[in-house]
mmCIF file of the protein (N, C-alpha, C, O) and its ligand, coordinates in Angstrom:
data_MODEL
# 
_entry.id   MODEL 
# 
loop_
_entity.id 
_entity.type 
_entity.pdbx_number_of_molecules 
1 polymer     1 
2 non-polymer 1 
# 
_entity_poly.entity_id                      1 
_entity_poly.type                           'polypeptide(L)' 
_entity_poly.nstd_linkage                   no 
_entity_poly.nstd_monomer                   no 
_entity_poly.pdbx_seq_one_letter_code       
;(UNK)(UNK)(UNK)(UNK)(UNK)(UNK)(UNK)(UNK)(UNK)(UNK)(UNK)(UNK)(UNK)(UNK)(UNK)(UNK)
(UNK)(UNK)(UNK)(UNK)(UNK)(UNK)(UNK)(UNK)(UNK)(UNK)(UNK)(UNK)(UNK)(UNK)(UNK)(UNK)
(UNK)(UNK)(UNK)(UNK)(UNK)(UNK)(UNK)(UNK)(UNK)(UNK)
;
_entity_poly.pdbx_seq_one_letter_code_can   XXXXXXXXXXXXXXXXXXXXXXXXXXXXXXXXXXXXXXXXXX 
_entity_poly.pdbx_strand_id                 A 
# 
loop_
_entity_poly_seq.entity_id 
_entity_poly_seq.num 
_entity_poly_seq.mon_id 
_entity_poly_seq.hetero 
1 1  UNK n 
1 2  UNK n 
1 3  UNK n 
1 4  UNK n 
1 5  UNK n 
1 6  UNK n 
1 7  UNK n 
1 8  UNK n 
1 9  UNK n 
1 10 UNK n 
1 11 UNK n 
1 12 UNK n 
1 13 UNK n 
1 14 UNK n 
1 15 UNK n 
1 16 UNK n 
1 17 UNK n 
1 18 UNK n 
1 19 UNK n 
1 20 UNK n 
1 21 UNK n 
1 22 UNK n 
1 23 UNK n 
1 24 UNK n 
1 25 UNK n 
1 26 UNK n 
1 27 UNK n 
1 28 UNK n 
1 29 UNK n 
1 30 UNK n 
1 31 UNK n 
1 32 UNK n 
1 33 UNK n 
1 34 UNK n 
1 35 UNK n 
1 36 UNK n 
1 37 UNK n 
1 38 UNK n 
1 39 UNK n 
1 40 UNK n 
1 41 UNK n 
1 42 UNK n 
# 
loop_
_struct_asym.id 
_struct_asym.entity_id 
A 1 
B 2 
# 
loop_
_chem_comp.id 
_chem_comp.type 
_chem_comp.mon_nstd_flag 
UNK 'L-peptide linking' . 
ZN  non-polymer         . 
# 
_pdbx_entity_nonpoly.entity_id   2 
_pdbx_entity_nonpoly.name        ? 
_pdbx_entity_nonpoly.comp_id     ZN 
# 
_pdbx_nonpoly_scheme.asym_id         B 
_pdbx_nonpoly_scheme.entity_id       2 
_pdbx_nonpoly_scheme.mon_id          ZN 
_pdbx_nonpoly_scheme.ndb_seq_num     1 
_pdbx_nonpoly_scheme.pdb_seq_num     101 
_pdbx_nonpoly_scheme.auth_seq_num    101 
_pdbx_nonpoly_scheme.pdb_mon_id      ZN 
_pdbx_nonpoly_scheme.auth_mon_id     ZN 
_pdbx_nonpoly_scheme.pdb_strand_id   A 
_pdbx_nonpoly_scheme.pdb_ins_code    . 
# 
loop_
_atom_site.group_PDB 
_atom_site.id 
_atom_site.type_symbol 
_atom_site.label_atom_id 
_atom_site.label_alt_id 
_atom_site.label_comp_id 
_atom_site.label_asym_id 
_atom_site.label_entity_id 
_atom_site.label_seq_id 
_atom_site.pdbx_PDB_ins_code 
_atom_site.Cartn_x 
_atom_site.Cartn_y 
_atom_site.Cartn_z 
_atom_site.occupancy 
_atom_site.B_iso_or_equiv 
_atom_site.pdbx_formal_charge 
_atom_site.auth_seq_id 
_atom_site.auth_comp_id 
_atom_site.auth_asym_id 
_atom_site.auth_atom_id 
_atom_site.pdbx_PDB_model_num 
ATOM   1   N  N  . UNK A 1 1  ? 24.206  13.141  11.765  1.00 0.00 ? 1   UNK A N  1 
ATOM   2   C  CA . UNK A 1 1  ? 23.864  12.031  10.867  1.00 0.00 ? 1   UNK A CA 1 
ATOM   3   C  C  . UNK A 1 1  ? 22.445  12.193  10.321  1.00 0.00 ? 1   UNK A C  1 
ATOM   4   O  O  . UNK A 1 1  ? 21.571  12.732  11.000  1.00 0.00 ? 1   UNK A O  1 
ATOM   5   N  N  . UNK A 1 2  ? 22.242  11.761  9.194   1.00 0.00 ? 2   UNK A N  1 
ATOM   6   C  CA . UNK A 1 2  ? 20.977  12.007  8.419   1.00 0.00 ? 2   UNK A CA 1 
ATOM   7   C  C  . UNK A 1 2  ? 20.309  11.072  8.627   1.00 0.00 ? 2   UNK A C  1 
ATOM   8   O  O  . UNK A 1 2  ? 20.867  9.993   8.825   1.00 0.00 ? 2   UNK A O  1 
ATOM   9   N  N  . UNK A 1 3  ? 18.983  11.164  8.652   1.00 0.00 ? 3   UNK A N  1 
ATOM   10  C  CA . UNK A 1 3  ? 18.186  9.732   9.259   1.00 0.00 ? 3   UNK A CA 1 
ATOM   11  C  C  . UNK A 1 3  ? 17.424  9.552   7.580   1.00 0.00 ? 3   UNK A C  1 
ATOM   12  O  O  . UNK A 1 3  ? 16.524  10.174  7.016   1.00 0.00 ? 3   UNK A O  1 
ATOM   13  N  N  . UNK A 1 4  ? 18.126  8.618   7.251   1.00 0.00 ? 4   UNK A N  1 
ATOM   14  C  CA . UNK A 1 4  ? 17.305  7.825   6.107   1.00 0.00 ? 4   UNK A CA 1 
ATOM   15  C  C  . UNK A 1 4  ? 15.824  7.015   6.071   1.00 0.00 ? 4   UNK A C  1 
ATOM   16  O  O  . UNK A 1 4  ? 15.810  5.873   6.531   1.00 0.00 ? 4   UNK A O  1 
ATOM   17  N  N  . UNK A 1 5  ? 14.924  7.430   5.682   1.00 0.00 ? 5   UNK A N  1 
ATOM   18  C  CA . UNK A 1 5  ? 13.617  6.933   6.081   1.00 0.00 ? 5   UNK A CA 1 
ATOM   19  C  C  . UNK A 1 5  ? 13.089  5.823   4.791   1.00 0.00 ? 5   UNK A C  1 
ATOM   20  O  O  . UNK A 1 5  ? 12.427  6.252   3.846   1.00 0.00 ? 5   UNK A O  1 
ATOM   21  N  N  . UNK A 1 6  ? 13.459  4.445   4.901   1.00 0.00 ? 6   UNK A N  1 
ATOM   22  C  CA . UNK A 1 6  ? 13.017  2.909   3.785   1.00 0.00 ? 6   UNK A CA 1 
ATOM   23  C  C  . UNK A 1 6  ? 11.628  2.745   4.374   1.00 0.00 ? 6   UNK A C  1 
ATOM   24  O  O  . UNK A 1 6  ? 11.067  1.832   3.769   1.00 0.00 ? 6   UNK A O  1 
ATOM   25  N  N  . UNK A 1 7  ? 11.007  3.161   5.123   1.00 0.00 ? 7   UNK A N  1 
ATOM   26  C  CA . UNK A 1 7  ? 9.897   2.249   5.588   1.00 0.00 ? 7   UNK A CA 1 
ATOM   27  C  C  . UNK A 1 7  ? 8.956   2.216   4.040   1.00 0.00 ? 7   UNK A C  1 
ATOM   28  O  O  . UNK A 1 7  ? 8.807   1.120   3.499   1.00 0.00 ? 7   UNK A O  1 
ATOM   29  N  N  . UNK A 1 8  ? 8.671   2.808   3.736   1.00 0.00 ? 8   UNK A N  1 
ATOM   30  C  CA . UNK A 1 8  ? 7.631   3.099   3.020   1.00 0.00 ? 8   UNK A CA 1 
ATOM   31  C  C  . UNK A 1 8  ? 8.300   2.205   1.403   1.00 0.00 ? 8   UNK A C  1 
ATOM   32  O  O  . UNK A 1 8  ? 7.400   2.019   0.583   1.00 0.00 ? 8   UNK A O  1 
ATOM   33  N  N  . UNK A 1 9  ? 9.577   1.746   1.002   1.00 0.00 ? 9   UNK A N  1 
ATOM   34  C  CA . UNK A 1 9  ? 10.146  1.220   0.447   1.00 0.00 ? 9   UNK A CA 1 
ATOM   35  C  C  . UNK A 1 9  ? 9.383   -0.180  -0.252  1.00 0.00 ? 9   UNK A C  1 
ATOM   36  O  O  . UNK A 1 9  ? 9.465   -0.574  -1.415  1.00 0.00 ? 9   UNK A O  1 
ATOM   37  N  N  . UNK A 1 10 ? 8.718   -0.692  0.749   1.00 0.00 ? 10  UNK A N  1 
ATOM   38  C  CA . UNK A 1 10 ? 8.014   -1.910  0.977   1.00 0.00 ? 10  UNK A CA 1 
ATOM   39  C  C  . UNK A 1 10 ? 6.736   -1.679  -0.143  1.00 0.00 ? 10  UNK A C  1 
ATOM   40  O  O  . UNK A 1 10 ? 6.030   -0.671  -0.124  1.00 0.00 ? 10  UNK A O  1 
ATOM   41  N  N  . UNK A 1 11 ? 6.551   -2.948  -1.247  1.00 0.00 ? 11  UNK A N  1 
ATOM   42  C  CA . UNK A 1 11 ? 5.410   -2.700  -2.042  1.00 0.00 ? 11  UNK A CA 1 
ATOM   43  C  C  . UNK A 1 11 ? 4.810   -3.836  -1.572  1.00 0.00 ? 11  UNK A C  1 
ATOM   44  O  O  . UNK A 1 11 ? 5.367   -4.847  -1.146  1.00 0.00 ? 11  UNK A O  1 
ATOM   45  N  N  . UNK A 1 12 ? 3.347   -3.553  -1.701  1.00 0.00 ? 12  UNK A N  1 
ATOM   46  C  CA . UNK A 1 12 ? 2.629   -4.009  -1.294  1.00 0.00 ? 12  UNK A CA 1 
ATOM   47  C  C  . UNK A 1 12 ? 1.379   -4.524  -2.638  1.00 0.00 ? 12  UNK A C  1 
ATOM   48  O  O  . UNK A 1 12 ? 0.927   -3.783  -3.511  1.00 0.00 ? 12  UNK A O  1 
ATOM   49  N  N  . UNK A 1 13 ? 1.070   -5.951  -2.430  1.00 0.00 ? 13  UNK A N  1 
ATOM   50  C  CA . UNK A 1 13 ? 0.650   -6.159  -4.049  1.00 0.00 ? 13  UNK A CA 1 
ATOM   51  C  C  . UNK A 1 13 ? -1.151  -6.492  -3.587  1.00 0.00 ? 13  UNK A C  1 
ATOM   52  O  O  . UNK A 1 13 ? -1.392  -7.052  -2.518  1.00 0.00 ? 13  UNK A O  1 
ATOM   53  N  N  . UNK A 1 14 ? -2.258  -6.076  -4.514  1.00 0.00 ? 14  UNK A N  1 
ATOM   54  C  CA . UNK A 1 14 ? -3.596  -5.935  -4.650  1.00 0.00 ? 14  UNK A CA 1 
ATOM   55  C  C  . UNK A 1 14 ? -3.946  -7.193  -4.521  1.00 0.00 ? 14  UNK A C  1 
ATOM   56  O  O  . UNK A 1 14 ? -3.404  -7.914  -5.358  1.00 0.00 ? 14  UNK A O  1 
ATOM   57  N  N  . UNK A 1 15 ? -4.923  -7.938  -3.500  1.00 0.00 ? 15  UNK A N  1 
ATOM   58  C  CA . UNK A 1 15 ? -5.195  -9.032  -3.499  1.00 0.00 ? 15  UNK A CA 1 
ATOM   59  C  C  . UNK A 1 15 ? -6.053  -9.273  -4.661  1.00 0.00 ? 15  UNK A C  1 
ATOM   60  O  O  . UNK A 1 15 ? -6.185  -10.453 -4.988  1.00 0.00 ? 15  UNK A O  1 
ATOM   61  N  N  . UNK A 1 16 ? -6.637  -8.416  -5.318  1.00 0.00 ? 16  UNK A N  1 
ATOM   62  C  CA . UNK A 1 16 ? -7.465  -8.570  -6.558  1.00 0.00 ? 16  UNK A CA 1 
ATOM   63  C  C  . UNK A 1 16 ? -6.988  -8.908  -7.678  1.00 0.00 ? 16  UNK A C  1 
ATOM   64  O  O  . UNK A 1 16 ? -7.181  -10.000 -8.213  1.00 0.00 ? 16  UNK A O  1 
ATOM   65  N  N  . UNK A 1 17 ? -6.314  -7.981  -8.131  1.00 0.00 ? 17  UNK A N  1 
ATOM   66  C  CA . UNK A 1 17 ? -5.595  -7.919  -9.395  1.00 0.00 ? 17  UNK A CA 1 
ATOM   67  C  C  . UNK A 1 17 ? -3.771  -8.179  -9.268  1.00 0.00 ? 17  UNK A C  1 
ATOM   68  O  O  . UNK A 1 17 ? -3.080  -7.986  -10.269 1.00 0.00 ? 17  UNK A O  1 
ATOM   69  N  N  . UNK A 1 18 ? -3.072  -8.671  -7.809  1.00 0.00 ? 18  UNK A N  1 
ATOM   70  C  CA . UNK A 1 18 ? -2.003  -8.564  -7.847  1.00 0.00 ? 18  UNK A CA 1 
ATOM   71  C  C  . UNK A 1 18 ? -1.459  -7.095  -8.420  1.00 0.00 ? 18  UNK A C  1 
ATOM   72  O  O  . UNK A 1 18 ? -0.255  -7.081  -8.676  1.00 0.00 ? 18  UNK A O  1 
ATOM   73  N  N  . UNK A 1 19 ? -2.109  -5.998  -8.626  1.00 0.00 ? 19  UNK A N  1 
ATOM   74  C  CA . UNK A 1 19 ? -1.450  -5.454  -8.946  1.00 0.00 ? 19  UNK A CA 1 
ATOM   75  C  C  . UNK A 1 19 ? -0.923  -4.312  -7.770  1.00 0.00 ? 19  UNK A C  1 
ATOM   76  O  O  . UNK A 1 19 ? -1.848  -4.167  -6.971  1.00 0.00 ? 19  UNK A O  1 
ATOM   77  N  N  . UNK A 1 20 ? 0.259   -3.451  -7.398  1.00 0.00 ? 20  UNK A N  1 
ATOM   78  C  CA . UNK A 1 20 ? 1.002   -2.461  -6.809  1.00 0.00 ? 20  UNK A CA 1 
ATOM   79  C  C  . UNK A 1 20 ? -0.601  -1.439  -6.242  1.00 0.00 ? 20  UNK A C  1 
ATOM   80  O  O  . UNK A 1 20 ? -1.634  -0.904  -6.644  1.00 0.00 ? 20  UNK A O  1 
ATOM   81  N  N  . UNK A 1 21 ? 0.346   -1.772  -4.884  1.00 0.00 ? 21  UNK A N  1 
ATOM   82  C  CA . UNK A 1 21 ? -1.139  -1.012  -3.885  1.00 0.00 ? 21  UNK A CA 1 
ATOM   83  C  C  . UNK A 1 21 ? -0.087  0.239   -3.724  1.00 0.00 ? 21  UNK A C  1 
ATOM   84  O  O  . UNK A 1 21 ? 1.096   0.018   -3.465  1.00 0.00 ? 21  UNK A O  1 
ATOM   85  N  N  . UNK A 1 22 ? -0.529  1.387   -3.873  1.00 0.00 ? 22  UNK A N  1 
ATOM   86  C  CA . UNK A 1 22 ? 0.116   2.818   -3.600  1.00 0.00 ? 22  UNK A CA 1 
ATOM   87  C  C  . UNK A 1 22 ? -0.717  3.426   -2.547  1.00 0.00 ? 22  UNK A C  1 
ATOM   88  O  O  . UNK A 1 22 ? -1.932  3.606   -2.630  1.00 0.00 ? 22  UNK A O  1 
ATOM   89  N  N  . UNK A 1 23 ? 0.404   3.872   -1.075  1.00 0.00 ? 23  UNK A N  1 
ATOM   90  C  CA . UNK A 1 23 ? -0.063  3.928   -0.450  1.00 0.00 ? 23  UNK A CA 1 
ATOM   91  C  C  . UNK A 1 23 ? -0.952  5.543   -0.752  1.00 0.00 ? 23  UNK A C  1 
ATOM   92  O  O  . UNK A 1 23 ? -0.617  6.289   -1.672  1.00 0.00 ? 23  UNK A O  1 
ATOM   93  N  N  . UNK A 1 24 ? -2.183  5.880   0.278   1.00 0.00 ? 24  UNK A N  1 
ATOM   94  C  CA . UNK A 1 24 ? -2.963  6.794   0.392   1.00 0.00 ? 24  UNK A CA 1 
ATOM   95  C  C  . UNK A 1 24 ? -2.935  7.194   1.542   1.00 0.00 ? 24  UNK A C  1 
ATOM   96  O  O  . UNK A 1 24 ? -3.717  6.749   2.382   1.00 0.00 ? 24  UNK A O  1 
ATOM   97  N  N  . UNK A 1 25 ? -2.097  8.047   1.795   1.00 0.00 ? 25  UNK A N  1 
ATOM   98  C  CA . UNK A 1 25 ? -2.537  8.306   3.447   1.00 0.00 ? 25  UNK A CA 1 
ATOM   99  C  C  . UNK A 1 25 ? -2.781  7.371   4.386   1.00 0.00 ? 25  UNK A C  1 
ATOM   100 O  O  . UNK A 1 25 ? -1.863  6.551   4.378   1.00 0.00 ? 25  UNK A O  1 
ATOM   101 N  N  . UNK A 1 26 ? -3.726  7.086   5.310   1.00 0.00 ? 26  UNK A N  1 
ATOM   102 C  CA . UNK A 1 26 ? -3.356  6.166   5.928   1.00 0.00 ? 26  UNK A CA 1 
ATOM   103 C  C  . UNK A 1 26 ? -3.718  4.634   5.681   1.00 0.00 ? 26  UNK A C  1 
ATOM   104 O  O  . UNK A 1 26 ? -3.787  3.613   6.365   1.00 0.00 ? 26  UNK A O  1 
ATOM   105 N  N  . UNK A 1 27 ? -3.928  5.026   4.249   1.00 0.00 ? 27  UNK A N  1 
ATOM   106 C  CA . UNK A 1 27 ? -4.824  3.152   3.941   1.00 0.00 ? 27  UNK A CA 1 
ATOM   107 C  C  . UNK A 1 27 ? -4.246  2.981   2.346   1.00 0.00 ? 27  UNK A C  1 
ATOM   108 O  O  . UNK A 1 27 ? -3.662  3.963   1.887   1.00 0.00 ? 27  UNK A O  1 
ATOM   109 N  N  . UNK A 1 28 ? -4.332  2.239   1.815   1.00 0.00 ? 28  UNK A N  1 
ATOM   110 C  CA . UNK A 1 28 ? -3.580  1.918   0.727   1.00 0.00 ? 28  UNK A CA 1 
ATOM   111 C  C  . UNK A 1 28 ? -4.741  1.445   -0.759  1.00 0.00 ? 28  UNK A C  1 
ATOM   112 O  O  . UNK A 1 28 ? -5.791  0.813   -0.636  1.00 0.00 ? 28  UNK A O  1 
ATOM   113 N  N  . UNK A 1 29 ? -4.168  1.961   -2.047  1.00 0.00 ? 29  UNK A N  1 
ATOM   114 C  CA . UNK A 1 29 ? -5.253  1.915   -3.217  1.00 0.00 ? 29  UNK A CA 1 
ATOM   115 C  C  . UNK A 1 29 ? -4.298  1.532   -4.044  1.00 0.00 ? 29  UNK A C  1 
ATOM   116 O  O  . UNK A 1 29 ? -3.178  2.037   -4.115  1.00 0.00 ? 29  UNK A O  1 
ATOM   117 N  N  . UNK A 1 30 ? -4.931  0.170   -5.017  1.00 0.00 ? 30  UNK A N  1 
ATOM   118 C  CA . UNK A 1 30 ? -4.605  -0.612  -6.202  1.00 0.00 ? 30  UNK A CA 1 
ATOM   119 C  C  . UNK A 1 30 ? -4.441  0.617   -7.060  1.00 0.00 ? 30  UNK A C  1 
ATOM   120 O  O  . UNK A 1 30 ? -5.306  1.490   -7.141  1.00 0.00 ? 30  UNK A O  1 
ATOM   121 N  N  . UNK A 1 31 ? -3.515  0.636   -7.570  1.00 0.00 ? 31  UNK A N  1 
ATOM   122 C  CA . UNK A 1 31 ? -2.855  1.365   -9.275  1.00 0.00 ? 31  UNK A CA 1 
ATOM   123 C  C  . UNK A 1 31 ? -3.747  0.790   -10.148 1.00 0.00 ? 31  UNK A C  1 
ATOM   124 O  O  . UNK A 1 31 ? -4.149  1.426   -11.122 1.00 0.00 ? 31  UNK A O  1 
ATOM   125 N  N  . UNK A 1 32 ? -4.080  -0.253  -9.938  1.00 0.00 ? 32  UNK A N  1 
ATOM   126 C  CA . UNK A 1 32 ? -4.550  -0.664  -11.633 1.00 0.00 ? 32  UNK A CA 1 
ATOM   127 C  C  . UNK A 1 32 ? -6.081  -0.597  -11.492 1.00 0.00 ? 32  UNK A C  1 
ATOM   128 O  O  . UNK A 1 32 ? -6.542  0.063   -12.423 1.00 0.00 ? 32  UNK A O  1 
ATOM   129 N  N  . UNK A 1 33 ? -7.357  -1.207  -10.360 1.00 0.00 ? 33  UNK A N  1 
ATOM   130 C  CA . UNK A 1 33 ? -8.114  -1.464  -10.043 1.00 0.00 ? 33  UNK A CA 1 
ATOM   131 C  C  . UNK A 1 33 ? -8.953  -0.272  -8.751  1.00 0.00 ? 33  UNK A C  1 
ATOM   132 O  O  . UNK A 1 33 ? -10.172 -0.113  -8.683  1.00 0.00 ? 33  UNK A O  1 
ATOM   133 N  N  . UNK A 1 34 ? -8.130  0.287   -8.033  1.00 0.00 ? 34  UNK A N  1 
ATOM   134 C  CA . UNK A 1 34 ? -8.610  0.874   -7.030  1.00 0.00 ? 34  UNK A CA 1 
ATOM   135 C  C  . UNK A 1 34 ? -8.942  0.312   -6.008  1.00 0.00 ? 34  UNK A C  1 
ATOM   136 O  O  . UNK A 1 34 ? -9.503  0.866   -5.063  1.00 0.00 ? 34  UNK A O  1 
ATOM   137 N  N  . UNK A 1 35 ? -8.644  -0.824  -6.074  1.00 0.00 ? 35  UNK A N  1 
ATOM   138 C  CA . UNK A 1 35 ? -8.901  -1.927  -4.536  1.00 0.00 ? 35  UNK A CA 1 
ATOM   139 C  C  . UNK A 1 35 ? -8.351  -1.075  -3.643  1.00 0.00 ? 35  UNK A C  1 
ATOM   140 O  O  . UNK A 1 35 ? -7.439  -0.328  -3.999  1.00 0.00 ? 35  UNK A O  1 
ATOM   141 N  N  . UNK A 1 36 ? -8.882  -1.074  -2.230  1.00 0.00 ? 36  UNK A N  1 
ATOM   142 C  CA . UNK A 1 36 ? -8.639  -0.427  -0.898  1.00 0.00 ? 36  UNK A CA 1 
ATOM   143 C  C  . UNK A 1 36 ? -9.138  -1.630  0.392   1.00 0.00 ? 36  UNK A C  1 
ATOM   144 O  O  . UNK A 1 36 ? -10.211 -2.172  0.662   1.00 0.00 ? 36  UNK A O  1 
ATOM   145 N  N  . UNK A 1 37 ? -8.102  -1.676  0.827   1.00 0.00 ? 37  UNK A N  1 
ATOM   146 C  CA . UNK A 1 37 ? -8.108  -3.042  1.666   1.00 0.00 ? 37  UNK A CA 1 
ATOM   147 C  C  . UNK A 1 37 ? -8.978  -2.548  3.124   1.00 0.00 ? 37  UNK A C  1 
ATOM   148 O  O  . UNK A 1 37 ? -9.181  -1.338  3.227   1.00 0.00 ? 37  UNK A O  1 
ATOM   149 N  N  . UNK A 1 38 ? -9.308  -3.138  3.844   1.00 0.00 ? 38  UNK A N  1 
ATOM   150 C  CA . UNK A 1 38 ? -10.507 -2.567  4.883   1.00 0.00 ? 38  UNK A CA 1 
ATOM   151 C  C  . UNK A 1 38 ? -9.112  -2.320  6.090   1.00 0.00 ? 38  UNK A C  1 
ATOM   152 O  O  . UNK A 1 38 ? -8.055  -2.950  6.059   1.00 0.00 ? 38  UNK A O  1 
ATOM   153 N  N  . UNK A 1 39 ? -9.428  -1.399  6.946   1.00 0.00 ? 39  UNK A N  1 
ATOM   154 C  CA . UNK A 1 39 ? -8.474  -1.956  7.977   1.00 0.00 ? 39  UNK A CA 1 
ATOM   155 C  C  . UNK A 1 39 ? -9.168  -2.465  9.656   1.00 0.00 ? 39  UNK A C  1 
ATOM   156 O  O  . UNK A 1 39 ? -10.393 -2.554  9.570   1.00 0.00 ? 39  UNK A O  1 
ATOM   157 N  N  . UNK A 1 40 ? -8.785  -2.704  10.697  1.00 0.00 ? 40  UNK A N  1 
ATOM   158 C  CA . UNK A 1 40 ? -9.210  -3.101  11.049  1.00 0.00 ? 40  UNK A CA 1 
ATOM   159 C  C  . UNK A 1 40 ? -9.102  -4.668  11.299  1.00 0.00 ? 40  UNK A C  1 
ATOM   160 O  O  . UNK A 1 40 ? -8.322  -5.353  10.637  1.00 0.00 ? 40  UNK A O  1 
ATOM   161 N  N  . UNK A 1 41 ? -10.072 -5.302  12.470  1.00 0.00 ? 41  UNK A N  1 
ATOM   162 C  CA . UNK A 1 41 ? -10.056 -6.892  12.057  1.00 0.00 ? 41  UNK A CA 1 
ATOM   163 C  C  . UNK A 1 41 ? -10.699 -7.202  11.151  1.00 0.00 ? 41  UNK A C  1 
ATOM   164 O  O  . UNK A 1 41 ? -11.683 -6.507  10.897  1.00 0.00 ? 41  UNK A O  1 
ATOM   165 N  N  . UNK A 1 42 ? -10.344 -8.549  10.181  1.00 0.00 ? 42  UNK A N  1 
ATOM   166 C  CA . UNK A 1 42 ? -10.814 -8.865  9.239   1.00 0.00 ? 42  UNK A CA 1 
ATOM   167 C  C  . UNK A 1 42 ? -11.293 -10.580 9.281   1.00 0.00 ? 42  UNK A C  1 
ATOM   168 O  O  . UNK A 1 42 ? -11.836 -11.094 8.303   1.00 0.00 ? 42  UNK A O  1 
HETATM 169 ZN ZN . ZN  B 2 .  ? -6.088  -4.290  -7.917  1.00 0.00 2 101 ZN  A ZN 1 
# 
């Protein structure tokens, strides 16, 4: 059986601009703006 992998399926929207965060490796960057969310506690 083939293991189908959705995780990554999930969009995730720019608290700035609402706009589509594309993930980067292990942290994620706004398409439209370049927002990069901190990780960590916040
Ligand atoms: Zn943005």
């Amino acid at each position: 059986m083939a293991i189908t992998q959705r995780d990554t399926d999930t969009t995730y929207r720019c608290p700035s601009c609402a706009g589509e965060l594309a993930v980067s490796y292990d942290s994620f960057e706004c398409v439209d703006c370049g927002f990069t969310p901190r990780h960590g506690s916040d």
